[in-house]
N, C-alpha and C positions, 0 to 999 in steps of 0.2 A: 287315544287321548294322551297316555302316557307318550309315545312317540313324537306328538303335534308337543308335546310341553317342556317335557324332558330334554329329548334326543335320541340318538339311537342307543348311545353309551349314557345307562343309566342303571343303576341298581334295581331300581320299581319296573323297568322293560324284563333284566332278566327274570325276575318274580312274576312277573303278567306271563313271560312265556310258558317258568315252567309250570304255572298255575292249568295252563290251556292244555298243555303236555300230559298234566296228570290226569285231566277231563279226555283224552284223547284214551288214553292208556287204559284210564277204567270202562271206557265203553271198546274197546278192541281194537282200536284203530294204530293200530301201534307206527303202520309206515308215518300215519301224521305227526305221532307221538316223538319218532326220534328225532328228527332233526332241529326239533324245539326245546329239546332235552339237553341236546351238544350244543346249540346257540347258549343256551342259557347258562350254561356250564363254561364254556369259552369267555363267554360276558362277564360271567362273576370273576372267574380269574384274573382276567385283566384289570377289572375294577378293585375289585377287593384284596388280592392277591391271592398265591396258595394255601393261606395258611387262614382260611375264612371257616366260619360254621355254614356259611351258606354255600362254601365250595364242597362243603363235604356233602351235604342235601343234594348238591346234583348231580355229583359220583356219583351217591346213592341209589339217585331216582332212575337215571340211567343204567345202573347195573338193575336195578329190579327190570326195567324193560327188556333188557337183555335175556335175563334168569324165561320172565314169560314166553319167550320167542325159544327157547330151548339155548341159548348160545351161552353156554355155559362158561369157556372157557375167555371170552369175555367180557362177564359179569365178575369175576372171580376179581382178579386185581383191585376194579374198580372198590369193590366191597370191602376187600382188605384197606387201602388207600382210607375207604371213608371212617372206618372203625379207627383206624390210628390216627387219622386226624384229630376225632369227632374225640377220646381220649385224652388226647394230648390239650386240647382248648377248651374241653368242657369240663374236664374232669373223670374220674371210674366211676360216679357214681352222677350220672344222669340217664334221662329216657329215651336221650339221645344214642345213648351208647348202648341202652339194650334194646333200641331197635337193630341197630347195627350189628351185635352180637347175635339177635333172632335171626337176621335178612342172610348173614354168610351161613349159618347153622342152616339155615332153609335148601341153600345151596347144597351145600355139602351133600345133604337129607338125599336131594333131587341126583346126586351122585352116586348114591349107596356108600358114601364116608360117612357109616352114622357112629363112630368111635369117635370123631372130629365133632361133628356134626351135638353130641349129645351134652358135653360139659357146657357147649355156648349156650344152648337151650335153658340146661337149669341155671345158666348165672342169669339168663336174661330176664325170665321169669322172675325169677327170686328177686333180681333188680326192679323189675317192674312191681311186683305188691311193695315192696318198703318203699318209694315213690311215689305210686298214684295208686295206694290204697289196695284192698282188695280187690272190690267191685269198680272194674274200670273195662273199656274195650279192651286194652291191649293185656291185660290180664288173660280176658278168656283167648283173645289172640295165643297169648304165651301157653296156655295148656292144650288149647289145637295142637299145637306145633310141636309141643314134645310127646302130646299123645300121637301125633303117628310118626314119629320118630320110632314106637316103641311097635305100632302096627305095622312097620317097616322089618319089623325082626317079630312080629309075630309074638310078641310081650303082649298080648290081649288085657289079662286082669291088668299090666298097668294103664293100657291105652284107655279099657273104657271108663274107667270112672274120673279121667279129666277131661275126658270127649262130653260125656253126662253135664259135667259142672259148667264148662264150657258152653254148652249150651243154652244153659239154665243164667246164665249170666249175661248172654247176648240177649238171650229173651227178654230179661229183664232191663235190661240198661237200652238196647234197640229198638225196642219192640215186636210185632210178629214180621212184619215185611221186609226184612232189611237181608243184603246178598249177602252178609256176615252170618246170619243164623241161618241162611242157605247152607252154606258152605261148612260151617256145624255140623247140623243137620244130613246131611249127605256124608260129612263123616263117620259119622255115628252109625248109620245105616251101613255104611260098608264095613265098618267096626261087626255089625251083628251076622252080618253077610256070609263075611267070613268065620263064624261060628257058625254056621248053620243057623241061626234063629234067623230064617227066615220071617217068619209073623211078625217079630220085630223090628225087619229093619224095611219092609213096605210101606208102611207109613210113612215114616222119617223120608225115604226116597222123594213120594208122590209128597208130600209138603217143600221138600226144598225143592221139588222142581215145579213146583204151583207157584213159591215166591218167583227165583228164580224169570219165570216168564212174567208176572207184576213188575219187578225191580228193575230187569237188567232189559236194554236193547236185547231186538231179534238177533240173532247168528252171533250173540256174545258166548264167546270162546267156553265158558262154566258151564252155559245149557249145553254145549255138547259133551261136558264131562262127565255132569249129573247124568244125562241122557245112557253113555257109554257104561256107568256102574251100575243105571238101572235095569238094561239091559242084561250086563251080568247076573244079576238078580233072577232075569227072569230065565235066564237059560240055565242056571241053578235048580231054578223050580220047574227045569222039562218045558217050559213053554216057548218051545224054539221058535215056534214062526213069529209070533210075540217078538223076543230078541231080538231075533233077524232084524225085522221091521227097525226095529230102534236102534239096532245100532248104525244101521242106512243113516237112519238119522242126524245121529252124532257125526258120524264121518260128513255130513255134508255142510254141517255146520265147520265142522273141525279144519278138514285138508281148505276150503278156503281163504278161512281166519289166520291161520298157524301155518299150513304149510304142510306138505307129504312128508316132511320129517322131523317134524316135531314129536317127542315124545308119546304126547296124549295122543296124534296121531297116529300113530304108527301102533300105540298100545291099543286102540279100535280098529285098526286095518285088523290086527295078527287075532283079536277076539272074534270078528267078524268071519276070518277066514277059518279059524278053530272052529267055530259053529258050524261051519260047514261041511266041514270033515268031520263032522261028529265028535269033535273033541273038545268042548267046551271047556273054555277058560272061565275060573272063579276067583 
C-alpha cells in the first residue's frame, strides 16, 4: 500500500522494509533479512541524507544481522558509524546511544576484547536506569550483557547476581513466555553450570528450553543454543549418551540456520567431537 501511494522513494517504504527485516531476522531468516536491511538503509540515505537518526537505526540493524551471522569484522564499522552518529544528533545522553554502546560492547564481548568491551557495558547500563527507570527491558537487557561479560572471564560472584536480577526483572515486566527470559534463563544456568551446581542450573535449562519451543519458530537458531549448553550440562553430569543425543540436535538446528562456521557452530561440532573422545567439554 505504502508503494501503490507513496512510490518507491518514500521514507514510510524504507520503515515498512526494515520493519519486515527485523521480523525476518527475529525468526532466523536472515538471507531474507539482509537485503531488506541494505535497501532500507540505501533508501534513508538518499532521502534523508547521512546525517539522519533513521540512518543510524539501519547501520545499526544491519550490523546486528551481521554480529548473528558471525561476520564480525563487518558489523564492526557499521556499529561504530551508528554510535558516532547516533551521539552527535541525539545527544550522550539518550537510549539511543546506549543501545549503541550495549550492540558494539556485545561485539567486542563475541571477540574476547572484553577490556573494550567492559567500560561500554557499565556506561550503557548506567545510561539506561537514569532514562528509563529501573524496571525497564533494556535494563535487565543491560545486566545480561555485563553479567557475561564477567562469566567471559570467569568473575562468577559478579556475573550471578546481575544474571539473578536480570531475570527477576524480565519475569516481571515479560511475563513467563517471552524469548528474553529464555535467554536469561539459560544464562543463569550456564552461570551455575559452570560452578558445578549442577541441581541448580537444570531447571533454569529445561524452562528456557520449554519457552523457547512456545516462543520461538522450529530450527530458530537460540533452540539450538539452549540445546548445545544443555547438553553440556548433561555430559557434566556423566550422562553421555543423553549429551550425545542433544547435541545431534543442536548441530542440526545450527549448521543449517547459521552455517558450518558460525561460532555457535563450530563451538557444538568441537563439544560434540570432545564427547566422543572422552573428553568432555564444560
Amino acid at each position: 500500500m505504502y508503494l501503490r501511494l507513496l512510490g518507491d522513494e518514500h521514507p514510510h517504504v524504507a520503515t515498512s522494509l526494515n520493519h519486515l527485516a527485523e521480523l525476518y531476522k527475529l525468526q532466523g531468516h536472515y538471507e531474507q533479512a539482509e537485503p531488506l536491511f541494505v535497501e532500507a538503509l540505501e533508501m534513508r540515505t538518499r532521502l534523508l541524507g547521512e546525517e539522519h537518526p533513521d540512518v543510524a537505526t539501519s547501520l545499526n540493524n544491519l550490523a546486528l544481522l551481521y554480529k548473528l551471522q558471525g561476520h564480525y569484522e563487518q558489523a564492526e564499522p557499521l556499529l561504530t558509524e551508528a554510535l558516532e552518529m547516533r551521539t552527535r544528533l541525539l545527544g550522550e545522553e539518550h537510549p539511543n546511544v546506549a543501545d549503541s554502546l550495549n550492540n558494539l560492547a556485545l561485539l567486542y564481548n563475541s571477540q574476547g576484547r572484553y577490556r573494550q568491551a567492559e567500560p561500554l557495558l557499565v556506561e550503557a547500563l548506567a545510561m539506561s536506569k537514569r532514562l528509563l527507570g529501573e524496571a525497564h527491558p533494556n535494563v535487565a537487557g543491560g545486566l545480561n550483557n555485563l553479567a557475561l561479560l564477567y562469566q567471559m572471564q570467569n568473575r562468577y560472584n559478579d556475573a550471578e547476581p546481575l544474571l539473578v536480577e536480570a531475570v527477576a526483572l524480565w519475569r516481571k515486566l515479560l511475563g513467563n513466555e517471552h524469548h528474553l527470559l529464555a535467554i536469561g534463563l539459560n544464562n543463569l544456568a550456564k552461570c551455575y553450570r559452570e560452578q558445578n551446581h549442577y541441581s541448580q542450573a537444570e531447571p533454569l535449562y529445561q524452562e528456557a528450553l520449554k519457552i523457547a519451543e512456545q516462543a520461538l519458530p522450529d530450527g530458530h537458531q537460540l533452540r539450538g543454543r539452549f540445546l548445545d549448553d544443555f547438553a553440556t550440562l548433561r555430559a557434566a553430569q556423566g550422562l553421555i549418551k543423553d549429551a550425545e543425543s542433544i547435541y545431534q540436535q543442536a548441530l542440526e538446528i545450527l549448521e543449517p540456520k547459521l552455517g558450518a562456521k558460525h561460532p555457535w557452530t563450530v563451538r557444538c561440532r568441537e563439544n560434540l567431537a570432545a564427547l566422543k573422545g572422552k573428553e568432555v567439554e564444560s
